[in-house]
C-alpha positions as CSV (number, residue, x, y, z in Angstrom):
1,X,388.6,107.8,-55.1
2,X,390.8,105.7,-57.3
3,X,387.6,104.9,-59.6
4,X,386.7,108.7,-60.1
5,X,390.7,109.6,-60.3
6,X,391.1,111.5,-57.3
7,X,393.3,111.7,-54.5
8,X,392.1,110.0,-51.2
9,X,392.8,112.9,-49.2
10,X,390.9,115.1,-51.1
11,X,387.9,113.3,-51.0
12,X,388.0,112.6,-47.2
13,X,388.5,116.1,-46.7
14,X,385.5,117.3,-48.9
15,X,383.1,114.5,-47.1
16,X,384.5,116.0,-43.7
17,X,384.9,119.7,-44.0
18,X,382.9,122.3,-45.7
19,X,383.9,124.8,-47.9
20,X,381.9,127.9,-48.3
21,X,382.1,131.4,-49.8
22,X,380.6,133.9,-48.3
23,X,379.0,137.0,-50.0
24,X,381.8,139.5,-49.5
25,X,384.1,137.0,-50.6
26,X,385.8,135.9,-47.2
27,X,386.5,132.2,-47.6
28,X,386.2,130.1,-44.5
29,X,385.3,126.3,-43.6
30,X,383.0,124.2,-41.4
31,X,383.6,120.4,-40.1
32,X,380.6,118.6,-41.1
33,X,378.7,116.1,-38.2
34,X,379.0,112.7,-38.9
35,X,375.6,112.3,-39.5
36,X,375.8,115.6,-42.1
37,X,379.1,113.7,-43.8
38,X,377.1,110.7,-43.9
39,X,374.4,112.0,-45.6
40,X,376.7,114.4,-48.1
41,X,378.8,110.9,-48.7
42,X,374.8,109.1,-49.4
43,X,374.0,112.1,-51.7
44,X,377.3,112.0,-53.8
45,X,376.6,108.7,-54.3
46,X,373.1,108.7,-55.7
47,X,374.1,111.8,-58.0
48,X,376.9,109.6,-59.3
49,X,374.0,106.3,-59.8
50,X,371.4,109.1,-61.5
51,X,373.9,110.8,-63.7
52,X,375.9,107.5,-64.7
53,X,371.9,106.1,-65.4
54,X,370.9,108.4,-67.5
55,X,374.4,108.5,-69.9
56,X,374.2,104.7,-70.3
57,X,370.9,105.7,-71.6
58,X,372.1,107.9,-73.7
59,X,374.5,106.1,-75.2
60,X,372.1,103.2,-75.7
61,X,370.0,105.2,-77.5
62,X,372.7,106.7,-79.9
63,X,373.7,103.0,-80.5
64,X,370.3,101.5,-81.3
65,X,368.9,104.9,-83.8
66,X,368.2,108.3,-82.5
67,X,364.8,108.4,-81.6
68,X,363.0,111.6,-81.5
69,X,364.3,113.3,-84.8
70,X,361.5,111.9,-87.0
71,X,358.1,112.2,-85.8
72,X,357.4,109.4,-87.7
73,X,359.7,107.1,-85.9
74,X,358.1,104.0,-84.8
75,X,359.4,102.4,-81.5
76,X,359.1,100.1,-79.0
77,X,359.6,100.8,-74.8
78,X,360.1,98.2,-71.9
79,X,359.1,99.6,-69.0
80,X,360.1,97.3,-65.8
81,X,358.2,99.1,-63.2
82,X,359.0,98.0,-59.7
83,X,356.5,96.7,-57.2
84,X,354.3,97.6,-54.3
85,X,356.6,97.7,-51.6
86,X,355.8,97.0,-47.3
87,X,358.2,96.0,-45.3
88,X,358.4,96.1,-41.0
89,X,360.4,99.5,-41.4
90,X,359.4,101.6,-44.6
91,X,361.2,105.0,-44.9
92,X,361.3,107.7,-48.2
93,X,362.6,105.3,-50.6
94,X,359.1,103.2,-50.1
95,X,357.3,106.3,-50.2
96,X,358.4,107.1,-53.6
97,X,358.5,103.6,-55.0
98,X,355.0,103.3,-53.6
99,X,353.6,106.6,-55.2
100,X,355.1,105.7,-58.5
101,X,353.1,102.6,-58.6
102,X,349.9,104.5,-57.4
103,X,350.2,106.7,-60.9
104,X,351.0,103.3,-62.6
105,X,348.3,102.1,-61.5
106,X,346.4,105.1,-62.0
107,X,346.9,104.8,-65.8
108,X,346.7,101.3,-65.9
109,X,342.7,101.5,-64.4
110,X,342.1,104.2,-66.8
111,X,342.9,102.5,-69.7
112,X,341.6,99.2,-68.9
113,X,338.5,101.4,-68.6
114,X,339.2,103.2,-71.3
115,X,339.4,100.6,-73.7
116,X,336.2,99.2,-72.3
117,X,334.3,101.8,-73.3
118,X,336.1,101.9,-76.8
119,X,334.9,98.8,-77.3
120,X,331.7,99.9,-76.2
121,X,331.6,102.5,-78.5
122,X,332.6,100.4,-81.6
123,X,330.0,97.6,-81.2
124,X,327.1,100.3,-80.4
125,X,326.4,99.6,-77.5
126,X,323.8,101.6,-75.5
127,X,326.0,102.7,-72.6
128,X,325.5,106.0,-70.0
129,X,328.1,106.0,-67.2
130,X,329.8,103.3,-65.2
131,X,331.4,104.1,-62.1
132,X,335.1,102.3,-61.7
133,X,337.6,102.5,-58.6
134,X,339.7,105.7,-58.6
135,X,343.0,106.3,-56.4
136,X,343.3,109.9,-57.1
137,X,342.7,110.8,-53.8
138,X,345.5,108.9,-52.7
139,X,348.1,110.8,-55.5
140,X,346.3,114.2,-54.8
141,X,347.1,113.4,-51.2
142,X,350.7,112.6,-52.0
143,X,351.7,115.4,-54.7
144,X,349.1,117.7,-55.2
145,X,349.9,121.4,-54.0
146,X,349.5,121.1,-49.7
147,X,350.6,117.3,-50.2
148,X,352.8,115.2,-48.2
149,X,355.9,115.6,-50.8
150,X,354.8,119.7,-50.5
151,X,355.1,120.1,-46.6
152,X,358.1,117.9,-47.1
153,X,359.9,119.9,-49.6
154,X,358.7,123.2,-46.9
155,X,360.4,121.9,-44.1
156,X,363.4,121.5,-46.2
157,X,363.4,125.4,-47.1
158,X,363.4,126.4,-43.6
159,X,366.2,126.6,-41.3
160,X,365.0,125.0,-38.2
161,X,363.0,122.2,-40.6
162,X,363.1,118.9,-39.1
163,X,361.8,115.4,-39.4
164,X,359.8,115.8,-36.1
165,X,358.6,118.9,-37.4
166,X,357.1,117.5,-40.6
167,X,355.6,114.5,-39.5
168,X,353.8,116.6,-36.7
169,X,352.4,119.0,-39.4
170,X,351.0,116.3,-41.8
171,X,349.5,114.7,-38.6
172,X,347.8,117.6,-38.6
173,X,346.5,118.4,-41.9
174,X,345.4,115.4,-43.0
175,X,344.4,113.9,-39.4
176,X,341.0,113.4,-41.1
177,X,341.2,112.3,-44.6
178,X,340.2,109.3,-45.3
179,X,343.7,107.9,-47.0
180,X,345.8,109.1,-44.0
181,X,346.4,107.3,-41.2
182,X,348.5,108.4,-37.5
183,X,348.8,106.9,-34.3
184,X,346.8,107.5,-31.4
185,X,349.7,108.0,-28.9
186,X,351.6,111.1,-30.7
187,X,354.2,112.7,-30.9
188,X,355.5,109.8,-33.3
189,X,357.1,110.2,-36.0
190,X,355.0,107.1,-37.8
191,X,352.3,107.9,-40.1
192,X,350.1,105.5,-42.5
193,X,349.3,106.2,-46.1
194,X,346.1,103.7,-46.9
195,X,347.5,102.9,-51.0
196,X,345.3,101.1,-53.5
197,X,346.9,97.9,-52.4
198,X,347.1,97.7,-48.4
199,X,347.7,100.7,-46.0
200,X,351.6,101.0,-45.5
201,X,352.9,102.6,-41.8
202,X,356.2,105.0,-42.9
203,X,359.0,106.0,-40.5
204,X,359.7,110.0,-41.1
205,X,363.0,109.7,-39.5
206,X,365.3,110.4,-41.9
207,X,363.2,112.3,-44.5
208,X,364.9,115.3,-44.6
209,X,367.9,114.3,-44.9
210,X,367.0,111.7,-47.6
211,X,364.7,114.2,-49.6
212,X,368.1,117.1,-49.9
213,X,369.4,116.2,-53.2
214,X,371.7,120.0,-53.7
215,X,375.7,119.1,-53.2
216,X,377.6,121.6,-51.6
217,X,380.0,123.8,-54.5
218,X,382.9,122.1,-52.8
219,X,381.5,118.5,-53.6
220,X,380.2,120.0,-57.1
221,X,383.8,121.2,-57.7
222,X,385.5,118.1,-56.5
223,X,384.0,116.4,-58.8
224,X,384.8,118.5,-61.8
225,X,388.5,117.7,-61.1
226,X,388.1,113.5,-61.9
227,X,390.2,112.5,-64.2
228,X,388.0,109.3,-64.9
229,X,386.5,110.5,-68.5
230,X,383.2,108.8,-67.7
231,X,382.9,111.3,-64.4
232,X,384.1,114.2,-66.3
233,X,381.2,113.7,-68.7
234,X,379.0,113.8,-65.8
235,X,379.8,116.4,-64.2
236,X,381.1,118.6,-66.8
237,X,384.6,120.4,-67.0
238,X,385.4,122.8,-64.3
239,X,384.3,126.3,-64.6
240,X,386.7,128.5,-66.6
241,X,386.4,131.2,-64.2
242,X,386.5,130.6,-60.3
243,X,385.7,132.3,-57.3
244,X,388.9,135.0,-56.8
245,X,388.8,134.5,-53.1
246,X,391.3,132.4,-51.8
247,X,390.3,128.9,-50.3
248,X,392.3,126.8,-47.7
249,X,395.5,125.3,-49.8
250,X,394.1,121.3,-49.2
251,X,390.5,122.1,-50.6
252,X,389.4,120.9,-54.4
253,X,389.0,125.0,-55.2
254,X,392.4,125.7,-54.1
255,X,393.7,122.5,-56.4
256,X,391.6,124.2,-59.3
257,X,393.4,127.6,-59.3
258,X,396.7,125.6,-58.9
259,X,396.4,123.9,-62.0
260,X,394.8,127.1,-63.7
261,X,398.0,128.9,-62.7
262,X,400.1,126.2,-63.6
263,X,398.7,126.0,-67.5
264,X,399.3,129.9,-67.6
265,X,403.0,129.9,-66.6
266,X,402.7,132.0,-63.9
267,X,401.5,133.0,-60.4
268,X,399.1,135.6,-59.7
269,X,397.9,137.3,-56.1
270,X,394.6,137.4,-55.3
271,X,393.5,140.7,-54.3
272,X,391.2,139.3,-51.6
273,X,393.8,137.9,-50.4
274,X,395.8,140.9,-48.5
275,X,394.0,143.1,-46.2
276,X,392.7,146.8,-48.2
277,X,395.6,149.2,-47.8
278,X,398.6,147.1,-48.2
279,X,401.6,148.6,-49.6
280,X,401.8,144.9,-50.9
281,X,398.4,145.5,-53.0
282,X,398.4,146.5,-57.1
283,X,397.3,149.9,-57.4
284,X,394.3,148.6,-59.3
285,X,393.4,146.6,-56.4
286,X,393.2,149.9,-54.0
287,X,390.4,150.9,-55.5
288,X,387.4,150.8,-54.0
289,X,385.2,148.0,-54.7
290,X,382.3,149.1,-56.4
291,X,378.9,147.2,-55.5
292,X,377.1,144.6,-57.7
293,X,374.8,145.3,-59.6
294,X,371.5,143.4,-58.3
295,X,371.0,140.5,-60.3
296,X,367.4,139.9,-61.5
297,X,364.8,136.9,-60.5
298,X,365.3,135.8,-63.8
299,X,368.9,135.2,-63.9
300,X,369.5,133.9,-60.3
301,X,370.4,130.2,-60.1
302,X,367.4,128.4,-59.5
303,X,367.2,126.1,-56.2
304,X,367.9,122.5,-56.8
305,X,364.9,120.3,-56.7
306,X,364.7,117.9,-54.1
307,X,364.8,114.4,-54.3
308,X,360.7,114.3,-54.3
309,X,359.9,116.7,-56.7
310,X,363.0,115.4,-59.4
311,X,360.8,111.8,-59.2
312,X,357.7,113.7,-59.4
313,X,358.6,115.2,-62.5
314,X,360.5,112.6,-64.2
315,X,357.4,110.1,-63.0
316,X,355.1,112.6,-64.5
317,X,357.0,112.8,-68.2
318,X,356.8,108.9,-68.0
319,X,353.2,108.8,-67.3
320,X,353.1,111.3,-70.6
321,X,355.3,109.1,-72.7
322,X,352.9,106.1,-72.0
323,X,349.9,108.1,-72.8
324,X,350.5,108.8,-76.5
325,X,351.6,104.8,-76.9
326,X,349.5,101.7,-77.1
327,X,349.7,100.0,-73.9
328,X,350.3,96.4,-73.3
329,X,350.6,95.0,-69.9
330,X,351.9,91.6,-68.6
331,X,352.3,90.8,-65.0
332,X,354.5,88.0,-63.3
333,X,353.2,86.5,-60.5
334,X,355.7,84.7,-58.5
335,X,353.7,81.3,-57.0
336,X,356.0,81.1,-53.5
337,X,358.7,83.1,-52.3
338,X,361.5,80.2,-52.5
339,X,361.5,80.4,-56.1
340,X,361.3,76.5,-55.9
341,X,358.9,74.4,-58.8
342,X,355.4,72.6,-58.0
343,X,355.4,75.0,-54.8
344,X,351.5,77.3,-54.5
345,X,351.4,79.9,-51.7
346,X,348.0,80.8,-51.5
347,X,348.6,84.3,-49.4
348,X,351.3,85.3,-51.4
349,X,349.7,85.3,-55.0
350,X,346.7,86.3,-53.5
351,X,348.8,89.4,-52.2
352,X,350.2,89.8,-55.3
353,X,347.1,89.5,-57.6
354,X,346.2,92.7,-55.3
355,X,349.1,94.7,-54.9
356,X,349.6,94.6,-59.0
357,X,346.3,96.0,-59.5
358,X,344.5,92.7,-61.5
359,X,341.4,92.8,-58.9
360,X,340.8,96.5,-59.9
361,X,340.7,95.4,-63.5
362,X,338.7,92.1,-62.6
363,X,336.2,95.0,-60.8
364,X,336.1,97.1,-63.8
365,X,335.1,94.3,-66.0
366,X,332.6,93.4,-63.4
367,X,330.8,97.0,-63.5
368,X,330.8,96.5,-67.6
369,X,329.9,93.3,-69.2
370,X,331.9,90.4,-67.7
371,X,331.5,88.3,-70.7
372,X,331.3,88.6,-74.5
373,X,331.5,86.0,-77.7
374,X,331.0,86.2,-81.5
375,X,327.6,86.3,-82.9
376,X,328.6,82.5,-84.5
377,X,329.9,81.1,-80.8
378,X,326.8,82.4,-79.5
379,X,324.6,80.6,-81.9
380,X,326.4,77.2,-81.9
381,X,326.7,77.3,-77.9
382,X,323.0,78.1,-77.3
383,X,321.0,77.0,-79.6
384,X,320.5,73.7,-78.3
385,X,317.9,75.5,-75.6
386,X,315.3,76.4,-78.2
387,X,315.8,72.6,-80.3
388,X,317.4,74.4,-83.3
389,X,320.5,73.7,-85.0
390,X,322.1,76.6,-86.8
391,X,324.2,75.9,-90.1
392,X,327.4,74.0,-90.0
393,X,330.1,76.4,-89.8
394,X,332.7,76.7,-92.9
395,X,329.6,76.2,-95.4
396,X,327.9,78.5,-97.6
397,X,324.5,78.2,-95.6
398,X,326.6,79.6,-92.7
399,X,328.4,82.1,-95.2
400,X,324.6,83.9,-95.9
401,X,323.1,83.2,-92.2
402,X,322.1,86.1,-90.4
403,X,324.0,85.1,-86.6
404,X,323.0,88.5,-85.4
405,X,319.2,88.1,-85.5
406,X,318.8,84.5,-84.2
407,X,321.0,86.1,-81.2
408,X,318.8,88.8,-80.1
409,X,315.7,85.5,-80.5
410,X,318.1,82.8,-78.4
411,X,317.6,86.2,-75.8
412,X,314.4,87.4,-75.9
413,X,313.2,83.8,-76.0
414,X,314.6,83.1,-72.7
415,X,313.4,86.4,-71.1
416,X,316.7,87.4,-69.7
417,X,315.8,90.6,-68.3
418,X,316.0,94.4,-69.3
419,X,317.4,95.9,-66.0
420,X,320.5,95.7,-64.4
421,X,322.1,96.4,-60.8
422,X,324.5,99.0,-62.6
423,X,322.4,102.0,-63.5
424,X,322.6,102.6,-67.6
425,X,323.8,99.1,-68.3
426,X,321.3,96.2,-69.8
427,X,321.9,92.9,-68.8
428,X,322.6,92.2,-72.3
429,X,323.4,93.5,-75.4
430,X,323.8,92.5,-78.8
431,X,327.0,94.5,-80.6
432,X,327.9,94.6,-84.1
433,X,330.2,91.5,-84.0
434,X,329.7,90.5,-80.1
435,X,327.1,89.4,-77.8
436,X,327.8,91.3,-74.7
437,X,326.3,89.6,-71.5
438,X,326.7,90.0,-67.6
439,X,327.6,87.4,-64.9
440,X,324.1,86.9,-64.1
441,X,322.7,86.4,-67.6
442,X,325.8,83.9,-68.2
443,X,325.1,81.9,-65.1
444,X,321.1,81.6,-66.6
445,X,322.1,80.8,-69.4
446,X,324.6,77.9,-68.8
447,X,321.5,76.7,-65.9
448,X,319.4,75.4,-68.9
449,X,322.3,74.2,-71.0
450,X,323.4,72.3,-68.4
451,X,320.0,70.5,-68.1
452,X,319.5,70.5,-72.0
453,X,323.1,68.8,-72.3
454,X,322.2,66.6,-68.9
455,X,318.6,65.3,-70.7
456,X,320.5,65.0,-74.0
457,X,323.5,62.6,-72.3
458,X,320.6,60.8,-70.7
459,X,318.7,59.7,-74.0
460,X,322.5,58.8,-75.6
461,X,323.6,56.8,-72.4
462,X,320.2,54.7,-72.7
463,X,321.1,54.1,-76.5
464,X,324.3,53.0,-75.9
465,X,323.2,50.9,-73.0
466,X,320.8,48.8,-75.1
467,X,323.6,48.6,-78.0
468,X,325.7,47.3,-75.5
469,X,323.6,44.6,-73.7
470,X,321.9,43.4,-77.0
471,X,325.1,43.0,-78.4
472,X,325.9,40.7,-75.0
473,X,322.7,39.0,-75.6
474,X,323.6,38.4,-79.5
475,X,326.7,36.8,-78.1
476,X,324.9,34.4,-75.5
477,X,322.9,33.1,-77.9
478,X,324.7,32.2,-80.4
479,X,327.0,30.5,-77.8
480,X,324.4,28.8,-76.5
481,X,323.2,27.6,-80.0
482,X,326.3,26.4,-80.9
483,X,326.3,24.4,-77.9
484,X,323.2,22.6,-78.1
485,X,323.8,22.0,-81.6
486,X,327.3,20.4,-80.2
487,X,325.4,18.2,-78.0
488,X,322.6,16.8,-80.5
489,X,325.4,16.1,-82.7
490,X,326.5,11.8,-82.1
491,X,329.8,13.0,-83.9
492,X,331.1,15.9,-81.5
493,X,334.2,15.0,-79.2
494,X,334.5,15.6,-75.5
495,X,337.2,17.9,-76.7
496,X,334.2,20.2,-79.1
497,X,332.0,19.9,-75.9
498,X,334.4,21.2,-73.5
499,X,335.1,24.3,-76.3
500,X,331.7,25.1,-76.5
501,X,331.2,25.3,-73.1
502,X,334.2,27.4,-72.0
503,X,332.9,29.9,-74.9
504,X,329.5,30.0,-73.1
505,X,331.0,31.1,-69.8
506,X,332.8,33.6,-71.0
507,X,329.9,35.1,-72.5
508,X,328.3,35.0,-69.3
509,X,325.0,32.2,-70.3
510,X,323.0,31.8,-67.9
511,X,323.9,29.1,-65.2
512,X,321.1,27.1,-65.4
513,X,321.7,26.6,-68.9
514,X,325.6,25.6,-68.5
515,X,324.3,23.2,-65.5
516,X,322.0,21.0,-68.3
517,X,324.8,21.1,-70.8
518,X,328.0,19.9,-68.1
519,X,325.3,17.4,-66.9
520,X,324.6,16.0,-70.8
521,X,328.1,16.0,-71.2
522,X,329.1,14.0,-67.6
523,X,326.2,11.4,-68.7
524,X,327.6,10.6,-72.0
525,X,331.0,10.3,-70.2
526,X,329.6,7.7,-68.2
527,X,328.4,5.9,-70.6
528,X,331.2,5.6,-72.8
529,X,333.4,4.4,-69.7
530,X,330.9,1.7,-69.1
531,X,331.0,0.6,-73.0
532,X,335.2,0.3,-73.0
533,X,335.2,-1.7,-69.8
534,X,332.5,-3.9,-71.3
535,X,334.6,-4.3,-74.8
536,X,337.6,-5.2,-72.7
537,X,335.9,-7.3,-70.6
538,X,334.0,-9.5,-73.0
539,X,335.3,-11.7,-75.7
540,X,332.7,-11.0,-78.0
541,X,332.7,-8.3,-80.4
542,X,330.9,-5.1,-79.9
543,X,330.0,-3.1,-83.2
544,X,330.0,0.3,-81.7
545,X,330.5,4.2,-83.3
546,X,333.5,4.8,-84.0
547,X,333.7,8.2,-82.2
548,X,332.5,6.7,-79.1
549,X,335.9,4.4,-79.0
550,X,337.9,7.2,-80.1
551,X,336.6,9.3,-77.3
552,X,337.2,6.8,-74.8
553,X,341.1,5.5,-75.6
């Protein structure tokens, strides 16, 4: 109350008590229920969210450029759509969330469709029908005239309408489509709506109530009297003529002609309000009161829409507003539900790869031709199979090759078929700029890359291979050349010996090889250690090399 600017009192009376006129202009008033105040006090407050919604719109737009004053105005729309919703208890509100997405979805299949065949059309390509998945049965279920929302918004018109009521007559009429579901045991007021994304079970309790959006004139004129400026720019300034019946002295109404009377300086009786006769009454006012006139079709308020059919409509100038734009979509897959990093739930992207509609796409593109390339890639990728090599790319031979030509020979060279599981589609086609093929001619055709790329790595390996173990041999020898040469040579040290043959094992020579040399080498060791304990033996002199008797001290 203090956010709107009214009085507390006020607004607990309103949500309690019902104020109504009646047509002869007696005045009288009716407690609500609880469960009617609860739902008059739900009602007020999703008027309020709609109509404060769609001012902060408004004002948006009047801040960032009026759009709509130039048909030439180019612009740019977000549209956060919300999600396929199923939870253990689903009532209206998933009903409506869930039919918005079926149109969303709607659209979205016939444009991913629709630009398939547009690219058909502009690559001339040879193509008759293709058959795609299709939920209109589902949305003519929901909204079309004899609908669900339909018998919905008929139980509302009647008096004895009730949830029970409703649920048992859609249970009825639709007992045997194929997108309706209802339990075996009935009554029950459960009923199952099978959507493009997984059947959801609905609760009808509560549908009624949720569907009435009309206020009572009390609430409406309660509302007029806000002083918050926001509200009054809602809900508009109050009336500048009033019902001249007099309402109880507590009620918003009475508070209006108060403040009217008030302004004017004065009081003034309300005829109604004294019984016909009076000596109290104006003389005017003794008058009999002559009969309205009866007020055409035309000029009768129209009934308030119901919370169904206001979606329906506003849904259905959305779904218009999309149409005349170019479409981009992006969807956000969430990979586990605990909004935690390196974390994969398998179920739940899986669930939401399906309720966001990306497996209908992946099925459209599956009907057409699940894989197309340029006429270049083509060329480079698959030429290999028939042992040519087209030019390098970038170059003026490539600049004046025909790419086209030599793809329709890579194909017809490799026989991949004319007919097609989907009637009125070839297995392949070649477009203006693309090579359009389907899953099956892909998989053939990357078969006998595979084995041309597997015989190809084959040959390279064995090059390498050879490269790598002559090089090895190279390396032997010439460590085994050096050594021999070391040990033919009366002037090589111990110290050139034992270099040389470290070298030849790490180069892997041969064993038998290192066992001669080490056994050369431990000989001559000998022999020098017999010749110094000789020389310091003897007195005599013994002329001997002179590397020898370095080698030895």
């Amino acid at each position: 109350a203090a956010a709107l600017g009214l009085e507390e009192a006020v607004v607990k009376r309103v949500l309690t008590v019902q104020d109504m006129t009646m047509p002869g202009g007696t005045f009288f008033s009716l407690p609500r229920t609880p469960e009617v105040a609860t739902n008059t006090r739900n009602a007020l407050a999703t008027t309020i969210y709609s109509k404060l919604f769609d001012w902060l719109l408004g004002e948006m737009n009047k801040k960032f450029g009026k759009i709509g004053e130039h048909k030439k105005t180019k612009w740019i729309g977000i549209l956060d759509i919300f999600g396929f919703e199923m939870f253990e208890h689903n009532s209206f509100e998933q009903l409506c969330i869930n039919f918005a997405n079926e149109r969303l979805q709607q659209y979205f299949i016939k444009q991913v469709f629709r630009m398939e065949l547009v690219l058909y059309s502009q690559e001339g390509l040879k193509i008759e029908d293709i058959p795609y998945p299709d939920n209109s049965d589902t949305v003519a279920l929901l909204s079309k005239k004899g609908g669900v929302f339909a018998v919905l918004k008929e139980q509302i018109g009647l008096k004895n309408g009730s949830d029970d009521a409703f649920v048992q007559s859609i249970q009825k009429t639709f007992k045997k489509h194929k997108k309706f579901g209802c339990p075996r045991m009935l009554p029950s007021p459960l009923f199952t709506i099978k959507h493009y994304a997984e059947p959801v079970c609905y609760d009808s309790t509560g549908f009624l109530s949720k569907n009435r959006s009309k206020l009572s004139e009390d609430v409406l004129e309660m509302m007029k009297l806000c002083t918050n400026k926001v509200a009054k720019t809602l809900f508009g300034a109050p009336p500048p003529n009033l019902s001249r019946s007099t309402p109880p002295p507590d009620s918003p109404r009475a508070a209006a002609i108060e403040k009217k009377k008030l302004k004017r300086g004065g009081k003034r009786m309300s005829r109604f309000a004294l019984k016909r006769g009076s000596k109290f009454m104006a003389p005017e006012a003794k008058k009999p009161i002559m009969k309205r006139k009866s007020v055409s079709s035309s000029r009768r308020p129209k009934r308030a829409k119901s919370i169904a059919a206001t979606f329906q409509s506003s849904l259905t100038s959305l779904i218009k507003t999309i149409q005349v734009t170019e479409s981009h979509f992006i969807r956000c897959i969430k990979p586990n539900m605990q909004k935690a990093p390196r974390i994969f739930e398998h179920k739940q992207v899986m669930r939401q790869l399906s309720t966001c509609g990306i497996l209908h796409a992946v099925t459209i593109r599956k009907l057409g031709y699940t894989h197309r390339l340029r006429h270049d890639t083509f060329c480079y990728r698959y030429s290999m199979l028939v042992g040519t090599s087209p030019p390098k790319p970038k170059t003026q031979a490539a600049a004046s090759f025909n790419f086209q030509v030599e793809c329709k020979r890579l194909c017809n060279t490799f026989n991949l078929g004319t007919k097609s599981e989907s009637k009125g589609i070839a297995p392949w086609q070649c477009g203006k700029t693309l090579v359009f093929y389907k899953q099956k001619v892909h998989e053939q055709l990357e078969r006998l890359r595979e084995k041309s790329v597997e015989k190809r790595l084959i040959k390279i390996q064995s090059i390498v291979r050879m490269f790598l173990t002559r090089q090895r041999f190279l390396r032997m020898r010439n460590a085994h050349r050096a050594l021999k040469a070391a040990m033919h040579n009366p002037n090589s040290t111990l110290k050139v010996l034992q270099g040389h043959v470290l070298r030849c094992k790490e180069v892997g020579l041969i064993k038998r090889l290192l066992q001669a040399a080490e056994h050369k080498i431990e000989l001559r060791v000998k022999a020098m250690n017999k010749l110094v304990s000789a020389m310091s033996t003897s007195k005599r002199t013994i002329t001997a090399p002179p590397s020898l008797i370095r080698d030895a001290f």
